[in-house]
N, C-alpha and C positions, 0 to 999 in steps of 0.2 A: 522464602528462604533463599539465600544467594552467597555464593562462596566466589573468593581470589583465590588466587594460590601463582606468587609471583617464585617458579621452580628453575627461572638462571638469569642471568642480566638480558635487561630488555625485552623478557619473554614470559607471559602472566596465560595463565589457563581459569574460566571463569565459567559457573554451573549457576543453576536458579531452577528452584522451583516454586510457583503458584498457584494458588484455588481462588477464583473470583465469583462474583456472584452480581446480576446486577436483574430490578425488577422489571418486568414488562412493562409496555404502555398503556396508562390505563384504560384506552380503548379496547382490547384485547380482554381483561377482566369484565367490560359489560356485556361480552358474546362469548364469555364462558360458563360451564352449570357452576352454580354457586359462588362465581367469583374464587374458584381454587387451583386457579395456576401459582408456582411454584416459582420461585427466583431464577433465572436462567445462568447455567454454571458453566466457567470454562477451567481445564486446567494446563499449564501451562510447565515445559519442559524446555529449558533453555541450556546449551553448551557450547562454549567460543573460546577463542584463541585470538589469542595478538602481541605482536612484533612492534614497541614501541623504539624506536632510536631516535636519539639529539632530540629527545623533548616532542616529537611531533612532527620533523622532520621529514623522517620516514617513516612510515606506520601502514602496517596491514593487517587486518579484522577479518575474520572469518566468524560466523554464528551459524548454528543450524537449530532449529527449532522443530516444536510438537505440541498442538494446540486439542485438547477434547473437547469438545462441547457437548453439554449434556439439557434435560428439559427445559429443551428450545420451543416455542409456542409454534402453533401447526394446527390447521383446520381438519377434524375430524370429518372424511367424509360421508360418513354417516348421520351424525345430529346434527353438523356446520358450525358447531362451537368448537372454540377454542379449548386446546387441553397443552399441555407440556412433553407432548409425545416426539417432540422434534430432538435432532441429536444432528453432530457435524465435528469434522476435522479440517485444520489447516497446518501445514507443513511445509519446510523451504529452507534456504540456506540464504544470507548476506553477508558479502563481499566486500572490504572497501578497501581500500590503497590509496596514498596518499606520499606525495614525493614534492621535493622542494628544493629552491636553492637561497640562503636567507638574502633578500630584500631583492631578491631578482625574479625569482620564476616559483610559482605553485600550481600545482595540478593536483586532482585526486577523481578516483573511478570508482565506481558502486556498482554491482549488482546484486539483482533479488531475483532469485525463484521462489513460486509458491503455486501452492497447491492445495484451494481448501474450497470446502463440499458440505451443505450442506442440507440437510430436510427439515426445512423451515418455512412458513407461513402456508403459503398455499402449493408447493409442492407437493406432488406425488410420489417423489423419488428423491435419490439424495444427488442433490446438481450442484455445478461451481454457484458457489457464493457473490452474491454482487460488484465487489471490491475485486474477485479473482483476475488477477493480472499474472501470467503464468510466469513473464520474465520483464524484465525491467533492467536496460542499460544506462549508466547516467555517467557526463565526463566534463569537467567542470577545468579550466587552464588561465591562470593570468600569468602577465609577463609586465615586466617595470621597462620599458623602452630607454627611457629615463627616468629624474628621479622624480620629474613632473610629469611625463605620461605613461599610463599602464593599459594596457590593453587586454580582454579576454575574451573567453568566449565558452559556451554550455550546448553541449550534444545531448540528447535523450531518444532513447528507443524503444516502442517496449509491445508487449502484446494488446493488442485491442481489449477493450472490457466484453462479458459475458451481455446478449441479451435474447428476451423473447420473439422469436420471428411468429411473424403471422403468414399463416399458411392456405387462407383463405375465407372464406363469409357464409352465413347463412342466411336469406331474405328474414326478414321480420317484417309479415303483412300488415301484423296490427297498427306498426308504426312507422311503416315504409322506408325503412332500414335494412342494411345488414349489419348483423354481428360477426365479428372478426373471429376465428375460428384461429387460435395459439396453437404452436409448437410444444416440445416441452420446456420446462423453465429455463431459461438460460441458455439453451442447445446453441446458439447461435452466438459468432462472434464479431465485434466491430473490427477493421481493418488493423493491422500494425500504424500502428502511428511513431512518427518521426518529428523532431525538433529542434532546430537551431538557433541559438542566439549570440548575439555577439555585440560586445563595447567596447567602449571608448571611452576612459577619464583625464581630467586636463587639472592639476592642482597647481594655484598661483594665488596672487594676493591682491583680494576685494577691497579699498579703502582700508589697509593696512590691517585686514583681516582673512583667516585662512578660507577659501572658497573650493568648491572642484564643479567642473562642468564636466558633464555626463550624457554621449551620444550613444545610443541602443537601437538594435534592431531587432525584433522577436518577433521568431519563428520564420525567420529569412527562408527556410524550403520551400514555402504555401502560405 
């Protein structure tokens, strides 16, 4: 269900809500007792704002969100089967803005936060979710130099993703190994990562047909 509600010029306030439902893998049902895992439910709470002028022009988006998730599949550590005992939240707010001048300059900035947790598969506890990226900067600018060249360029910033550190070994005599002795799920995070890119397009005429040549560099930092 999802509502507008456009309450003065250029300014619309918009609500939503959802129940989703989607099935495990059926690998998960041949390592459960009787095959009786349950559909894995999320529900979903959406509220945003936005400031539309001159068509697109100018435009600023605000959203915040509220995600449940409920019988999420999870290893019983007890029998080692799978049951629907798993549950998780994710949460956050995006950002976008969007500024222009027409056939000369456009720019627009995003940001995400979020925050979402959950106790699923083989967790013991309720940890960031694989996908958790806590913040996310993103700045995206062209410019018309002229009417045949335009130039731009894309910033990105954002939090490293979640992962498992290993925190040291056990010998295994039997098979003259160690095994890697985990952290907890997720406890550990990949660096900030950073990203720059930037072009160059050149529009002119190929054997009396429209063409554009296209010079890029990505991830010019690293």
């Amino acid at each position: 269900l999802s509502i507008g509600w456009k309450f003065a010029k250029n300014n619309i306030v918009r609500g939503a809500v959802g129940i989703y439902h989607q099935f495990p893998n059926l690998e998960y049902y041949a390592q459960s007792e009787n095959f009786s895992l349950k559909p894995e439910e999320a529900a979903h709470y959406i509220l945003g704002y936005e400031y539309n002028l001159d068509d697109g022009l100018f435009l600023f988006r605000v959203e915040g969100y509220y995600k449940d998730y409920r019988d999420l599949v999870i290893r019983d550590q007890n029998s080692f089967l799978y049951t629907s005992g798993g549950k998780g939240i994710a949460k956050g707010v995006d950002v976008f803005i969007k500024s222009g001048v027409t056939n000369k300059y456009v720019s627009w900035i995003s940001y995400a936060y979020t925050d979402s947790k959950r106790k699923q598969y083989e967790a013991l506890n309720e940890t960031s979710a694989n996908y958790d990226i806590t913040h996310n900067l993103t700045f995206v600018a062209s410019y018309n130099v002229t009417d045949a060249i335009v130039t731009g360029l894309a910033y990105r910033v954002s939090t490293g993703k979640p992962y498992t550190p290993i925190t040291g070994g056990i010998f295994d005599s039997t098979y003259n190994i160690y095994q890697p002795v985990y952290a907890g799920t997720n406890s550990g995070r990949f660096p900030t990562y950073h990203r720059l890119d930037i072009n160059f397009q050149y529009m002119f005429s190929l054997f009396g047909r429209f063409a554009i040549a296209v010079f890029q560099i990505n991830n010019l930092l690293n």
